[in-house]
Residue frames relative to the residue before (quaternion, step in Angstrom):
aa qw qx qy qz dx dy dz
X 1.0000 0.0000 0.0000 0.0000 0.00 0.00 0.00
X 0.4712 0.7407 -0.2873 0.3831 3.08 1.29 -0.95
X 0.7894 0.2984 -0.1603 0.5121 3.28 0.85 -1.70
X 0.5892 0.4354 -0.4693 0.4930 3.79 0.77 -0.02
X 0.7053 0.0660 -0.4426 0.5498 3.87 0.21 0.57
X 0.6786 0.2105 -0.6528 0.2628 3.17 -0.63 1.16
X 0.2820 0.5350 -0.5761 0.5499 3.73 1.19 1.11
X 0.7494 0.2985 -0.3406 0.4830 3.61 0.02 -1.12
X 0.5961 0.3736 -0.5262 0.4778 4.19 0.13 -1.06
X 0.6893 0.4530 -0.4601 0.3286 4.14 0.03 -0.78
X 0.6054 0.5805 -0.3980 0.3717 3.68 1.06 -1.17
X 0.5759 0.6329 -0.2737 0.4392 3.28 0.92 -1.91
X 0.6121 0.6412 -0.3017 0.3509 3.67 0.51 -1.44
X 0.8418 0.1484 -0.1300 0.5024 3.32 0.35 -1.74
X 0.4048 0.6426 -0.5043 0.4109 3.45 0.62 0.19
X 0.6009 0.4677 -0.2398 0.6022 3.58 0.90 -1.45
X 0.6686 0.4579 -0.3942 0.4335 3.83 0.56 -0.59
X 0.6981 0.5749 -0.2015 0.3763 3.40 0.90 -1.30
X 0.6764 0.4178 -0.2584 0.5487 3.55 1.39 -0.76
X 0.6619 0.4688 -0.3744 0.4494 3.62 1.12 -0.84
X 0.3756 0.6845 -0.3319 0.5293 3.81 1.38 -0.55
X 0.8299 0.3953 -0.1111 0.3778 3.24 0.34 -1.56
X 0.6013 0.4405 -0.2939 0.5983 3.73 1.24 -0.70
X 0.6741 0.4647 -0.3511 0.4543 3.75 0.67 -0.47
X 0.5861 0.5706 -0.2574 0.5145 3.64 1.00 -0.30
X 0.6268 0.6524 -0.1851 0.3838 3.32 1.26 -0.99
X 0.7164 0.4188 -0.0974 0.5494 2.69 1.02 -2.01
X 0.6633 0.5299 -0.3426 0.4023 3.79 0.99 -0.36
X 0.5295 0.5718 -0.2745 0.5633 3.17 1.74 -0.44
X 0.8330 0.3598 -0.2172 0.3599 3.15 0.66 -0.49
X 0.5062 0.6143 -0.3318 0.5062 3.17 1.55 -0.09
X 0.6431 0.4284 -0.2876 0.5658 3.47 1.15 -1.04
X 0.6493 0.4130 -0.4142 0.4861 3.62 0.62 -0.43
X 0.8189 0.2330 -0.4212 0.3126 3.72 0.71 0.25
X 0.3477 0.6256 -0.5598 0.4175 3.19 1.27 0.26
X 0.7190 0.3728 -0.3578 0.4647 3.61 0.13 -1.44
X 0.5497 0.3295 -0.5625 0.5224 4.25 0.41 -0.09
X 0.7084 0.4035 -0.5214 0.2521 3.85 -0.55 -0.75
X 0.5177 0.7188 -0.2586 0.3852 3.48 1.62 -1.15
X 0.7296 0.4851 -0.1181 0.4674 3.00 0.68 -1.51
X 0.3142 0.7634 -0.1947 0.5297 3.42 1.60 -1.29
X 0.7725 0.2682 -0.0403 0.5741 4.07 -0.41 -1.80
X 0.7873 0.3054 -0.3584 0.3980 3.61 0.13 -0.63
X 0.5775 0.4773 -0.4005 0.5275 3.60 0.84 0.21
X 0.6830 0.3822 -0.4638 0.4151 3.75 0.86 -0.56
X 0.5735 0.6235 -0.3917 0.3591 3.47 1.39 -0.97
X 0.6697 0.4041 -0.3938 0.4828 3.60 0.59 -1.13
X 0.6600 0.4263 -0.4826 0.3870 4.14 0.20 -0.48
X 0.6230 0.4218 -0.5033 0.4251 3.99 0.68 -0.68
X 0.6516 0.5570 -0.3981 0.3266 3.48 0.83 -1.19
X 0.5508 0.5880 -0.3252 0.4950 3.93 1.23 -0.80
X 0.4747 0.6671 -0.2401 0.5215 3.62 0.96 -1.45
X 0.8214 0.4013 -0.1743 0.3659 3.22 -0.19 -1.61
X 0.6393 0.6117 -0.1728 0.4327 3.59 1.11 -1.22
X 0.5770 0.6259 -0.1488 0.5032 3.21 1.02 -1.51
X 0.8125 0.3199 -0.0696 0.4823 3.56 0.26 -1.50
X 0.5735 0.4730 -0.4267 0.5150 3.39 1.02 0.29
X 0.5067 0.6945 -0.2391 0.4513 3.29 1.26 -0.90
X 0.6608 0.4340 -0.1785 0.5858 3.63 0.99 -1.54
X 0.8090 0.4423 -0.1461 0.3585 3.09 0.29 -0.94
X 0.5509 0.3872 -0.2827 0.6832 3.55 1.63 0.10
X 0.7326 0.2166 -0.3955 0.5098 3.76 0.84 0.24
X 0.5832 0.5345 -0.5056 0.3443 3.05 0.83 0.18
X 0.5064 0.6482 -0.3678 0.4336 3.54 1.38 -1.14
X 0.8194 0.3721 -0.1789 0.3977 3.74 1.13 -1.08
X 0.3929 0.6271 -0.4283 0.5186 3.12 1.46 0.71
X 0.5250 0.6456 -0.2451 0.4974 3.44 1.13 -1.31
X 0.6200 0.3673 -0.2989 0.6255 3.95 0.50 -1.77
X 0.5386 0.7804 -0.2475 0.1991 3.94 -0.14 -0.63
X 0.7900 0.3144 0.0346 0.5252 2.18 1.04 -1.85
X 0.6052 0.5190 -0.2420 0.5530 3.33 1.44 -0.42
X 0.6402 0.4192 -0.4260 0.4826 3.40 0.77 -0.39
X 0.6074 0.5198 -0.4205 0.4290 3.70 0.87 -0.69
X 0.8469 0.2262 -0.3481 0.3324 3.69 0.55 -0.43
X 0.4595 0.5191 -0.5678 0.4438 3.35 1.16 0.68
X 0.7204 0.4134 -0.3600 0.4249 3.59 0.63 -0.05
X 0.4087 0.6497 -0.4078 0.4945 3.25 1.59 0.67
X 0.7345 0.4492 -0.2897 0.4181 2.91 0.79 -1.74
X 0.6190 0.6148 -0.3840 0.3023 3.70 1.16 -1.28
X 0.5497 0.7320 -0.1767 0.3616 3.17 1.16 -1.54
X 0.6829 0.4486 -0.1476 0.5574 3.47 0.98 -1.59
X 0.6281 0.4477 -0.3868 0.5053 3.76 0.61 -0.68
X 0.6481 0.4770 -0.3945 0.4436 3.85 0.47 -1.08
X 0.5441 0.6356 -0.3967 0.3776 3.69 0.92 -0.98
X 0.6370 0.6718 -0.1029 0.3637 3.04 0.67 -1.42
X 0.7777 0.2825 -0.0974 0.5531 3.43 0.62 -1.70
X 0.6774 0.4739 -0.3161 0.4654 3.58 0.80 -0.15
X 0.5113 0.5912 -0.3249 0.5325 3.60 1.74 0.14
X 0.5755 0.5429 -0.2538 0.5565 3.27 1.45 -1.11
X 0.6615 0.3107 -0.4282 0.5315 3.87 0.27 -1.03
X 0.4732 0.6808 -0.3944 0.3963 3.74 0.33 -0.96
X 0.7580 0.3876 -0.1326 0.5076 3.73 0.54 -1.30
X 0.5504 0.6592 -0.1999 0.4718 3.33 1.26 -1.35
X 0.6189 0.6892 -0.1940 0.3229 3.28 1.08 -1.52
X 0.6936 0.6448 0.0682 0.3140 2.19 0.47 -2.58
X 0.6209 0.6317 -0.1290 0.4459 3.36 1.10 -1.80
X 0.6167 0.5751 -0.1389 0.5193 3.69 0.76 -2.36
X 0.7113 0.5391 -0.2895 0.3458 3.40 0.27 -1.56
X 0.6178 0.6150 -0.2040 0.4456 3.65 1.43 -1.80
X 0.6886 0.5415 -0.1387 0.4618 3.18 0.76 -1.27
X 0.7997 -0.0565 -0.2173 0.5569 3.46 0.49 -0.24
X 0.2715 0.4918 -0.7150 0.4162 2.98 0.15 1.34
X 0.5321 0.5175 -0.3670 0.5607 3.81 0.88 -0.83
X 0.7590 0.6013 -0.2259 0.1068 2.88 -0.20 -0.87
X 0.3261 0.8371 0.1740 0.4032 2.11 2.11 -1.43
X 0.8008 0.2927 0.1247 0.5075 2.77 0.18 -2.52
X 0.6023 0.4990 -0.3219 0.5335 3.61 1.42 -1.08
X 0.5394 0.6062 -0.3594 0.4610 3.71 0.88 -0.75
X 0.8576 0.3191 -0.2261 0.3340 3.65 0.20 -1.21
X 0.3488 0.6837 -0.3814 0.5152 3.04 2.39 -1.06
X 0.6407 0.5132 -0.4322 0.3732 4.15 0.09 -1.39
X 0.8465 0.2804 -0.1703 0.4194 3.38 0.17 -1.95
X 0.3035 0.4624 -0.7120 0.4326 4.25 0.65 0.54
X 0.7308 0.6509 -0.1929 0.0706 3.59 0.40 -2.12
X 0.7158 0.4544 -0.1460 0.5098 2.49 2.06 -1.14
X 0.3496 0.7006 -0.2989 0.5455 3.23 1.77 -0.43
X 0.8617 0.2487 -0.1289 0.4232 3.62 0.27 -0.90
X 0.5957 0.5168 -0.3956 0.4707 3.01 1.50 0.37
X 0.6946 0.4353 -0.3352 0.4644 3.13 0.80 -0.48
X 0.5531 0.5638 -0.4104 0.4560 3.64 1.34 -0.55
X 0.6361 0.5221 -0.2935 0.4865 3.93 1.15 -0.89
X 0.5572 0.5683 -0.1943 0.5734 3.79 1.30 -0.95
X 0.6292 0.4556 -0.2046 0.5955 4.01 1.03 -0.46
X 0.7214 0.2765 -0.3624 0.5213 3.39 0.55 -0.89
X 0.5567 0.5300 -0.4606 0.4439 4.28 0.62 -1.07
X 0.6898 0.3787 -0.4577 0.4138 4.12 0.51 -0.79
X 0.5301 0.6264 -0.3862 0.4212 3.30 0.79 -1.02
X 0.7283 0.3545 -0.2865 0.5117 3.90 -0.10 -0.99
X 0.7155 0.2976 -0.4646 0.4286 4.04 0.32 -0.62
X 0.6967 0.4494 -0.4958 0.2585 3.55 0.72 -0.34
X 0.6768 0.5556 -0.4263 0.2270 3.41 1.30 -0.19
C-alpha cells in the first residue's frame, strides 16, 4: 500500500507540476502577448503622430503659399491699376495731339481758301482800277 501512495503522492506531484508548469507558461504567454500589444499599441500611435505631423506640414507649406499668392496677386493689381492709369493718360494725350492737328489742319486749309480769296478779291480791285 505503501507503494501505491507514493505512486499516487508522485502522480499528484507531477500533475501539480504539470499544471503549475502550465499556469507559468500562461502567464508568460500572456505577458509577452501584452507587451507586444502595448508595443504594437506605441508604434501605431507613433506612425499616426508621425502621419499627423507630415500632413500638417503639408497644410501649412500650402498654406504659407497661399499667403505668397495672395500678395503677389495684389501687387500685380496694384501694378496693373497704375499701367491702367498711364495708358488712359497717353490715351487722353493721344486723343488731345490728334484734336490739335486736326485744327490745325482745318486752320491750314481755312488760311489757303483765305488766301485764295484774297488774291481772287485783289484780281478783281486791279481789274476795276485798270478799267
Amino acid at each position: 500500500m505503501e507503494g501505491v501512495k507514493t505512486e499516487v503522492g508522485s502522480l499528484e506531484s507531477s500533475l501539480l507540476q504539470i499544471v503549475q508548469e502550465h499556469q507559468r507558461r500562461s502567464i508568460c504567454i500572456r505577458e509577452k502577448t501584452d507587451k507586444a500589444k502595448k508595443d504594437a499599441l506605441q508604434t501605431a500611435i507613433r506612425v499616426s503622430e508621425l502621419l499627423v505631423e507630415t500632413v500638417n506640414g503639408k497644410v501649412e507649406g500650402t498654406f504659407i503659399n497661399e499667403k505668397r499668392i495672395e500678395l503677389e496677386i495684389r501687387a500685380l493689381v496694384s501694378t496693373i491699376m497704375r499701367y491702367k492709369k498711364q495708358t488712359d493718360q497717353w490715351l487722353a494725350a493721344s486723343h488731345a495731339m490728334n484734336t490739335v492737328i486736326k485744327e490745325i489742319g482745318d486752320f491750314e486749309n481755312w488760311m489757303k481758301i483765305m488766301d485764295f480769296d484774297c488774291k481772287t478779291i485783289n484780281a478783281a480791285i486791279r481789274n476795276i482800277h485798270q478799267i
